[in-house]
N, C-alpha and C positions, 0 to 999 in steps of 0.2 A: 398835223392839223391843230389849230387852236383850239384851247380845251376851251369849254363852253359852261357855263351853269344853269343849272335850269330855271324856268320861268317857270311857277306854280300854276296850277288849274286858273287859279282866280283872275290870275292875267286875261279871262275872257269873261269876268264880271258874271260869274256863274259858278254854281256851284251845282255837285254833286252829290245822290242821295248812296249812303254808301253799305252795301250789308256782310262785307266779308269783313273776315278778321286776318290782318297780317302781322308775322311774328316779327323776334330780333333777327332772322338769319333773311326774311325778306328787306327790312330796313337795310339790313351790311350788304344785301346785294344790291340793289336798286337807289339806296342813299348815296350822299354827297355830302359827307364829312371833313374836316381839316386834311384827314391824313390822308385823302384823294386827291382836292383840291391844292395842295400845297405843291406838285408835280407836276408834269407835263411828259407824258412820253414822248420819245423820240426816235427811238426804234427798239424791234422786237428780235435777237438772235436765238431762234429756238435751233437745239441742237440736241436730238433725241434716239434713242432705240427704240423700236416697236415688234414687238414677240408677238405673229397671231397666235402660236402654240400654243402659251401660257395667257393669251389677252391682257399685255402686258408694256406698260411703257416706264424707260428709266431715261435720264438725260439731262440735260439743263435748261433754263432761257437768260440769256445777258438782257436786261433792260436798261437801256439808257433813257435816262428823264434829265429833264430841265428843273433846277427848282425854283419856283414860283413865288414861294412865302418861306423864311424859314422854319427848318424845321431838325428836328432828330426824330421826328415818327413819319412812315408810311405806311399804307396798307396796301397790301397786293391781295390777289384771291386764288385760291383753289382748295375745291372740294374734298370737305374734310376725311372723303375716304380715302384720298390720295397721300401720301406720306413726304413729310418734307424733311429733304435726309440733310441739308444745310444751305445756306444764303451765306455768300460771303463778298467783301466789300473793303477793296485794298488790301486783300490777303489777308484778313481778316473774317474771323466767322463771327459773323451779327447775332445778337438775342433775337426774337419773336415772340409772338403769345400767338394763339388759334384762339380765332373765336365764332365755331361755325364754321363756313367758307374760307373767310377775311386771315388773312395774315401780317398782323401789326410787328414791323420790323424795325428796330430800334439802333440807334446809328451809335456811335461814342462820344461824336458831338455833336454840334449844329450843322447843318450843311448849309450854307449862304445862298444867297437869293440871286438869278441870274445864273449860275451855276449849274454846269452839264455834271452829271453825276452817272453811275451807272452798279448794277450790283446782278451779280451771278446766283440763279435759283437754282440749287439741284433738288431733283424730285424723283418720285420712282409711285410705280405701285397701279392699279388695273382701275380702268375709267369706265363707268359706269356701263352699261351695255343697255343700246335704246330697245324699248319692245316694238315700236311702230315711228321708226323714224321715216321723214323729219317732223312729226309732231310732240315725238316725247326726244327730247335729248338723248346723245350716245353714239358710241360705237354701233356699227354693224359689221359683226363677222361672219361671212359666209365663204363657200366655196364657187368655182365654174365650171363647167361641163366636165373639165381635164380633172377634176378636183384641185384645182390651187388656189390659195389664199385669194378673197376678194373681200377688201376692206375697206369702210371708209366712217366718215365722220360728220354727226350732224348734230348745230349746240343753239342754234337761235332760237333767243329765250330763257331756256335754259342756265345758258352761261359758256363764256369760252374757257373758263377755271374747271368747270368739267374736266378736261384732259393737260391742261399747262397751264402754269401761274404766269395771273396775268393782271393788269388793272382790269377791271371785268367792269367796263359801265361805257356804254357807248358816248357818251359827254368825251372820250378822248382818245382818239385816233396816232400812231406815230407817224411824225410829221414827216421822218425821213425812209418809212416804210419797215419792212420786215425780210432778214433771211431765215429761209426755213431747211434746215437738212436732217432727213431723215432716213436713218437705215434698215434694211429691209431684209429676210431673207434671199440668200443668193438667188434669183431666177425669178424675183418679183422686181418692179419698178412702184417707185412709189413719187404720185405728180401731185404738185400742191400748187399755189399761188405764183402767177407772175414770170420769171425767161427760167427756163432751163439752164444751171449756170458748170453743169458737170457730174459723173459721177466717181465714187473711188469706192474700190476693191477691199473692205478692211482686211483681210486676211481672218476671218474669226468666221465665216456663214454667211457672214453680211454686207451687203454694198450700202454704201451713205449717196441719197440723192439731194441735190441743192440744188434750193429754189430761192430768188430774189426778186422782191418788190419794192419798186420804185415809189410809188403812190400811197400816199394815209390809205389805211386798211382799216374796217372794222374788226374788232375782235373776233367775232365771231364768225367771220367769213372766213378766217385763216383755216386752213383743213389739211387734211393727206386724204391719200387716195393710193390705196396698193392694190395691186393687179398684176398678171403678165397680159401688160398692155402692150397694143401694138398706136406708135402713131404717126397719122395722117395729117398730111402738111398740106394747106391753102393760104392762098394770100387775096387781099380783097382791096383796091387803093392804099398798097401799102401796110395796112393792118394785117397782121400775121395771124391767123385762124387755124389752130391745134387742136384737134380731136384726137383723144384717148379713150381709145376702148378697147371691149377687150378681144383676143385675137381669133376667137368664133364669128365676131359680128365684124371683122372687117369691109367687107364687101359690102353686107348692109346698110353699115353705118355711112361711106362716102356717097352713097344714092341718098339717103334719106337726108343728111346733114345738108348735103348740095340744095334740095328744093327749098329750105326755110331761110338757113342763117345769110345768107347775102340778099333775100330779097327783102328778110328783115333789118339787117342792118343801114340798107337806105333807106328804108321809111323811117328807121329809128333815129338816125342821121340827119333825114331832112325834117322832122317835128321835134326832137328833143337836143339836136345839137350834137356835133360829134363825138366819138366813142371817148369817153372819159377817161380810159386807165390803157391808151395808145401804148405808152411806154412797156405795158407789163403782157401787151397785148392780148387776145380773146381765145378761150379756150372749153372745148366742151370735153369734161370728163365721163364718162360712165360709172354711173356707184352699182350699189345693189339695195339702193331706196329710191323712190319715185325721184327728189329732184331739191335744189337747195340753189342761192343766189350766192357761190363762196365767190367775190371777186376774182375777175381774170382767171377761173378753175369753175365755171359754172357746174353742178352735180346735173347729170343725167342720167336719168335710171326711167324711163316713159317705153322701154323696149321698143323701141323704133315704129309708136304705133301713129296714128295721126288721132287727134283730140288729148284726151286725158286718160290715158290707158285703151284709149279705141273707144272712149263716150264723149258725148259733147254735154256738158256742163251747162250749157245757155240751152240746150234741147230745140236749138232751132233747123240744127245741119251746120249753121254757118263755120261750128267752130270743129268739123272734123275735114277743113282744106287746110290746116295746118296742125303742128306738132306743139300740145298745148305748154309743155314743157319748155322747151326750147328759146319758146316767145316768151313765156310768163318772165321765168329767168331769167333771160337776157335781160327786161324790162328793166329789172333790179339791179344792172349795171349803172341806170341812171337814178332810177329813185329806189333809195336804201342804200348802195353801195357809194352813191356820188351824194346824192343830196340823202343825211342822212337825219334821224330824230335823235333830241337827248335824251331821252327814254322812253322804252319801251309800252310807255301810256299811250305816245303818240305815233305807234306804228302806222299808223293810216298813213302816214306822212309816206311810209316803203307801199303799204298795201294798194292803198287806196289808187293811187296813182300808177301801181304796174298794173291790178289788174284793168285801170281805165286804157293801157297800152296795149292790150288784147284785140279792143275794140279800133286803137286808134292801127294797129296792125290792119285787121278785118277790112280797114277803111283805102288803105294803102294799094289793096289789094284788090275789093270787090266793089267798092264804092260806100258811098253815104248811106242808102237805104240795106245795105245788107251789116253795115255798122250800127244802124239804129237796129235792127232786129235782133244782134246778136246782146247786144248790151240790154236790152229790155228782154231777151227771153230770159238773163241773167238772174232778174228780179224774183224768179221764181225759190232763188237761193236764198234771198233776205229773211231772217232769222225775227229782227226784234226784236231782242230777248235782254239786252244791255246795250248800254251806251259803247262808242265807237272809242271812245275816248277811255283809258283803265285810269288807274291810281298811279299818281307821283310818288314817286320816291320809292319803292317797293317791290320794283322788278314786275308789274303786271300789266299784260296787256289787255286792250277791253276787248270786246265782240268781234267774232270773227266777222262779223256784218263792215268790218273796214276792208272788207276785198268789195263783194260786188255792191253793197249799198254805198259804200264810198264813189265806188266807178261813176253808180249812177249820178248821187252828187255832182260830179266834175258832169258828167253830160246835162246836167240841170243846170249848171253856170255856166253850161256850154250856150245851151239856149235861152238864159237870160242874159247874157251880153247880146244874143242875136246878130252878129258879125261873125264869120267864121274867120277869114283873112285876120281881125282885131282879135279873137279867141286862139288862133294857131301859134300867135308873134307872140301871146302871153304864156302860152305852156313853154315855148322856145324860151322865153326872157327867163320863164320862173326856173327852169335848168340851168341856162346857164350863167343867172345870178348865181344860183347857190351851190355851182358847182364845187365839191367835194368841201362842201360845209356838214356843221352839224345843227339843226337848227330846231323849232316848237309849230306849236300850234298857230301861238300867235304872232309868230314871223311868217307865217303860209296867210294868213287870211290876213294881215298887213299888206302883203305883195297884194294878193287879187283886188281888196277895195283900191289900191293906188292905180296899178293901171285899169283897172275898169272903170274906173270914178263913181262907183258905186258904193253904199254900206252893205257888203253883203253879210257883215258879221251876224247878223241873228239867223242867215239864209246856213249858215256854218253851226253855228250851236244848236239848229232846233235836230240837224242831221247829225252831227257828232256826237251829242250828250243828249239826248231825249231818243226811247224806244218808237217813237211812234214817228212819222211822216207828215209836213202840212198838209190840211184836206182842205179843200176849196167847197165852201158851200153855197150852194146857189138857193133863190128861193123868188117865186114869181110875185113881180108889182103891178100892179093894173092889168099893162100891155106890153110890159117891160119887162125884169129880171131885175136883182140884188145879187150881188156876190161878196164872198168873204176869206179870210184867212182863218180856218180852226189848228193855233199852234200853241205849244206850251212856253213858248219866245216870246213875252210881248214886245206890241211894236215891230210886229214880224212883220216885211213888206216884203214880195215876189212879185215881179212883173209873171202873166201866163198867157199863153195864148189859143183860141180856142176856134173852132168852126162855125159860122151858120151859114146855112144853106150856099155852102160853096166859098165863103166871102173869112179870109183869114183876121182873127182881131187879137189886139192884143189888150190885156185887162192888167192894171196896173193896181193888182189886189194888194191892203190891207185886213188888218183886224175887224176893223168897222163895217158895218155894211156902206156899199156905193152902189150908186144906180147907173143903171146903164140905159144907154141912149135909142139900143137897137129895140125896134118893137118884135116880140115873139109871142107865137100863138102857144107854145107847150114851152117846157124847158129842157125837153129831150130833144129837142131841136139844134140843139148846145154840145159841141164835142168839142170836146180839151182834148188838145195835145197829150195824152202822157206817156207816148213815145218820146215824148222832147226832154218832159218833164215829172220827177219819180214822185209822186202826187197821188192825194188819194181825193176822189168826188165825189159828193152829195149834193144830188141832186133831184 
């Protein structure tokens, strides 16, 4: 995939109030320096051991890049607990410095511009172990009923330098994908990304499994997964549907995976556009963590329950007639793994957007009105606490409020285009423009004002970067009413639309007070939509 550079906050003429402080080791993760920018990967050959004994990984990765600009410096990354036993290049062992994470790798001469290049990482040494993955980076080592190894991996956010060196900045995908082979001990299987490509016997305890991906990959979707898995083969028009779990839950897993994943994939299919990484086809794994979006190896660990571990999250009901995992996840096949952000400031870009596919599932399924209920009992989740939007340049993400206030978002722009037909064709176009892109903030709200012909840019900044919600204030004139916009956006305009006695209208509010035409006796006579619309009233 094309490396990409990023576009600053100020690209949306706004700015940020900012109260954390970030060090040198967040700039070298999250930055975009020469010795980033001067490359282009091309693909990723990891080729490693993994000891759950000892919690322990030794092995290589081949990187091949492109070079871009010249140069004799790169930087790759991985976590300075990890040990880097040599880099070599033309049979040659290269200098380096650490600094932090970052690994500045230093050539003997220039390497020319246009030029495929490639350099061999050996590394070794035990990767961090998560306490609550997936929200803190890390390994999970656990056992199974039988007690055998159940392992697996989870880094977004964090970093995919955690366990293997790597370019660690989502800004650059390899364009011609990744092999991944990893050895296991005898009697475990270990499934990663993409076709099953064989395995072999080393003769030492250990069998090496290989795995090959077709498709740009994010960093951090790339995983393992050890088990004594057993797996289950479906096919669905063609697409090949692989569940891996483990060999307790067989019987459960084909009942339960049968109800979701094919009634999801045609709704996901006919609103987002077909399955994007066909070639590496679709696959659900079982970890021994709740759940992770690793392309084409999606992490399932929801123990075969329906909702979010057996709760519904929106507390309406709606969301315990499916498997919240499943759906979430998969979601993330299209946005985050296909249409992806260049940094981790603008994850809503992944967030926001899958979990709006929860809703847009709900709707596939039970209709409009049990889609409206489930997305607004969601609202109960909205935080306000930070802006949606993090800091450029420094590996951080903003508020978790980019899951379900983001959703709402997208159903708020859902009901100010007011066309469903003209709103379905733009999520469908916005996919598959930017299919297996990596793109910003201000290439997402580019796309919406152009096909909606709308400015809906300040409708996007007062939700992404401001704590608070537009509040619509009403306030009674003679025999009439006044309404307004109270936003931190000026020049904030929202069409909304509201009830009186029966008769639908719509108010095409600003900042300014405007008067309205209908005559009312009270102003509680007045019901706003804000099922439609994620809005707050005063009235």
């Amino acid at each position: 995939m094309k490396k990409l550079l990023i576009i600053g906050l100020l690209s949306l003429g706004i700015q940020q109030i900012v109260s954390q402080n970030f060090t040198r080791r967040d700039s070298l993760h999250g930055g975009l320096r020469f010795e980033r920018n001067c490359f282009d990967v091309q693909h990723y050959d990891l080729n490693i051991k993994i000891n759950p004994d000892e919690r322990s990984i030794v092995g290589y990765n081949d990187i091949t890049f492109n070079v871009v600009e010249p140069t004799s410096k790169i930087q790759l990354d991985l976590f300075d607990n990890m040990h880097v036993d040599s880099i070599v290049w033309n049979d040659q062992k290269l200098k380096y410095e650490r600094d932090y994470d970052a690994v500045f790798i230093s050539f003997p001469k220039e390497l020319a511009k246009d030029t495929n290049d490639k350099v061999r990482f050996y590394y070794s040494g035990k990767p961090k172990v998560a306490k609550n993955a997936p929200w803190d980076g890390g390994f999970v080592f656990k056992k199974d009923s039988n007690d055998k190894h159940f392992v697996a991996v989870a880094v977004q956010g964090t970093g995919a330098s955690l366990w293997y060196p790597v370019k660690d900045s989502q800004t650059d995908e390899p364009n011609n994908g990744a092999t991944i082979k990893v050895a296991v001990p005898n009697g475990l299987m270990n499934v990663s990304n993409g076709r099953f490509k064989g395995s072999e016997d080393l003769k030492n305890g250990y069998t090496r499994w290989d795995w090959e991906v077709k498709n740009p990959i994010n960093n951090y979707t790339i995983t393992v997964n050890i088990a004594d898995y057993v797996h289950i083969e479906d096919k669905m028009d063609n697409l090949d549907l692989d569940y891996y779990v483990l060999r307790e839950n067989e019987e459960k897993a084909k009942n339960h995976f049968d109800a979701d994943v094919k009634p999801m994939m045609e709704c996901f299919q006919a609103k987002f556009g077909r399955y994007p990484f066909w070639e590496d086809g679709y696959k659900l794994v079982e970890t021994p963590y709740l759940g992770m979006e690793h392309q084409s190896a999606v992490a399932y660990g929801n123990k075969y329950r329906k909702g979010y571990l057996g709760r519904d999250l929106s507390g309406t009901g709606e969301g315990m007639n499916f498997d919240f995992i499943i759906i979430h996840e998969t979601g993330h096949e299209w946005f985050g793994n296909s249409v992806t952000s260049k940094d981790i400031a603008d994850m809503w870009i992944h967030e926001s957007f899958t979990t709006y596919s929860e809703t847009v599932f709900v709707e596939c399924m039970k209709g409009y009105d049990a889609a409206m209920k489930y997305i607004n009992g969601q609202s109960q989740n909205v935080q306000n606490d930070k802006p949606i939007i993090g800091q450029y340049g420094v590996n951080n993400e903003g508020s978790g409020d980019m899951y379900y206030k983001g959703a709402l978002l997208l159903n708020t722009l859902r009901h100010v285009v007011n066309n469903d037909e003209k709103w379905w064709d733009i999520i469908l176009k916005y996919s598959e423009t930017f299919r297996k892109q990596i793109i910003d903030t201000k290439t997402v709200v580019d796309f919406f004002n152009k096909e909606t012909g709308r400015n809906l840019t300040p409708i996007f900044e007062q939700y992404l970067q401001y704590t608070t919600i537009p509040k619509l204030e009403f306030k009674k004139y003679k025999k009439r009413f006044q309404y307004r916009w109270i936003t931190n956006v000026p020049n904030f305009e929202m069409p909304v639309d509201i009830m009186i006695e029966g008769k639908k209208m719509r108010l095409d509010a600003t900042n300014e007070w405007q008067k309205s035409k209908e005559v009312i006796p009270n102003l509680n006579d007045i019901e706003v939509l804000t099922n439609h619309f994620f809005i707050k009233v005063n009235q």
